[in-house]
N, C-alpha and C positions, 0 to 999 in steps of 0.2 A: 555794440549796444547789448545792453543783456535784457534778457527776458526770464518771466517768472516760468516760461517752459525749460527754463535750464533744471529745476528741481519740479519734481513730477508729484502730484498729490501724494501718490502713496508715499514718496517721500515724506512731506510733512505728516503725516500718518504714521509712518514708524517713528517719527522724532517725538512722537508723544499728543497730537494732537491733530486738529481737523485741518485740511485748507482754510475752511472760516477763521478757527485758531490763529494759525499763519497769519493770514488778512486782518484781523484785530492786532496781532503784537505788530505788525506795520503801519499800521493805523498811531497803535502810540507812538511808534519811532517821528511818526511824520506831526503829529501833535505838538510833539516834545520842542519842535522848533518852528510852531506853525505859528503866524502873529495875523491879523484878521485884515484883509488885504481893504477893508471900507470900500468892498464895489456895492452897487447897487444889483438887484435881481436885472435889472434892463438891461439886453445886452448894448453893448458897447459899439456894436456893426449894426445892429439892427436888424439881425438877420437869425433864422432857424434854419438848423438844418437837420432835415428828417435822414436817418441810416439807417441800414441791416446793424445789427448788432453782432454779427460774424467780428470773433478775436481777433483774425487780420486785420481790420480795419481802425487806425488811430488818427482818428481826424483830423484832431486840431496838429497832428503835424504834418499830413496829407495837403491839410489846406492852409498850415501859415498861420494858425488860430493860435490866441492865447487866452486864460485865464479871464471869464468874462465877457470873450468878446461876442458872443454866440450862444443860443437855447440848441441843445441837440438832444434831439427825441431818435430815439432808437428801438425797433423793433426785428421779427423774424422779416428779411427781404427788404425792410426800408417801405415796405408796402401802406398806401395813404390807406387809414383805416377811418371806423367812424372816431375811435379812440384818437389818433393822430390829427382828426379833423381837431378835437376838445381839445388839445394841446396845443395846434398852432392858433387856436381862436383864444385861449387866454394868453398865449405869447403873443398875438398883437394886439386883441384889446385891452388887456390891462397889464403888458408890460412891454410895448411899443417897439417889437418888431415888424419892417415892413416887405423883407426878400425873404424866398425860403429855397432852397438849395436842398435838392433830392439826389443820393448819393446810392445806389446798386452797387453791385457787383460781379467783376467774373468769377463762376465755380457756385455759384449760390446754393446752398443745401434745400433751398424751395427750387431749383427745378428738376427736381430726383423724386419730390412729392407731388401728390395729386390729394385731388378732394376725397377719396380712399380713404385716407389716414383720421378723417372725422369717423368713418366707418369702420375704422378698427379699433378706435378709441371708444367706441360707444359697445362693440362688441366685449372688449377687455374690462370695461368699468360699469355699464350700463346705463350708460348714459352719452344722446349724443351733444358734442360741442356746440356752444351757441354759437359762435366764433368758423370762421372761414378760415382753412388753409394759407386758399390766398396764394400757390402753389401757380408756379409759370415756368413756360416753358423758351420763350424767348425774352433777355433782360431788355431790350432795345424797345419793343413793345410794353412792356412794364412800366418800365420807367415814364412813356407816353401815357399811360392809362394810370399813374399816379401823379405826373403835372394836371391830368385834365379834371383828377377829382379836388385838385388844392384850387383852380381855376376856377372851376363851377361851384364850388361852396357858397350857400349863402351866408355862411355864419362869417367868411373870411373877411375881411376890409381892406387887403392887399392882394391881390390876383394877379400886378401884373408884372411884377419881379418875379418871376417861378420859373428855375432853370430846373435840369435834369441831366446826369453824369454816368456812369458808369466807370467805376475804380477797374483797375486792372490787378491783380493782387498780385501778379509775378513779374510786375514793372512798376507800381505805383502811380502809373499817371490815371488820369482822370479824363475821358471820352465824353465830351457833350452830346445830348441826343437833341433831334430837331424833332419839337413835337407833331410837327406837320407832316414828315414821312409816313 
């Protein structure tokens, strides 16, 4: 399998142009043969799945996903936010997803951070973050305390499909957490 870390940005950088560059002339390469597959926005499984947005992580082959079949919301840690709440609440009410599948990780770059990092950012910019870190220190617990806010939502209409995982990134398999430990 190749990956686009085979050629390193500055790579694309000395060939005359940006990463973005790059990403645009591949963009038309995949245009140039792309024919418009008529899905609908509705996924197909009925299902969201919230991630960390960590590079290692390619879902839909992770999980047997294809084109369609799935809303994935992705953010830093896969952490249920109030943002993540707005997004699985119009993925089920107005485009009729009903399980939502919360996916962490081993190695996460949130638990190297703390709530600190709002306070160095306010110091360097002056200004502090409206926004939470969101920063943990055990994923096993995370992952519990992001089922139980997709649970308790009142905005959700689906509560009681809500599993929780942990990816393993130097094995690929996928560790279910029991909410109730």
């Amino acid at each position: 399998m190749s990956t686009s870390a085979q050629q390193s940005p500055s790579d694309a950088v000395r060939s005359g142009g940006t990463v973005t560059d790059r990403l645009v002339e591949a963009n038309q390469r995949y245009a140039a043969d792309f024919s418009d597959p008529g899905m609908d926005a509705r996924p197909v499984l009925q299902v969201a799945v919230v991630a960390c947005m960590d590079a290692r992580l390619d879902l839909h082959a992770a999980l047997g996903l294809e084109l369609g079949d799935c809303h994935t919301i992705r953010n830093a840690g896969g952490v249920v936010t109030d943002d993540v709440i707005r997004s699985l609440t119009i993925s089920q009410r107005a485009l009729g997803t009903r399980s939502v599948i919360l996916v962490h990780h081993t190695g996460c770059g949130l638990e190297s951070l703390t709530e600190d990092f709002r306070i160095e950012l306010e110091e360097e910019v002056g200004q502090r973050p409206a926004w939470a870190v969101e920063a943990f220190r055990d994923v096993d617990k995370d992952v519990r305390q992001s089922m139980q806010r997709v649970r308790t939502s009142p905005f959700l209409l689906h509560t009681d499909d809500v599993r929780g995982f942990v990816f393993d990134v130097t094995t690929g398999l996928l560790r279910e957490i029991d909410p109730a430990e």
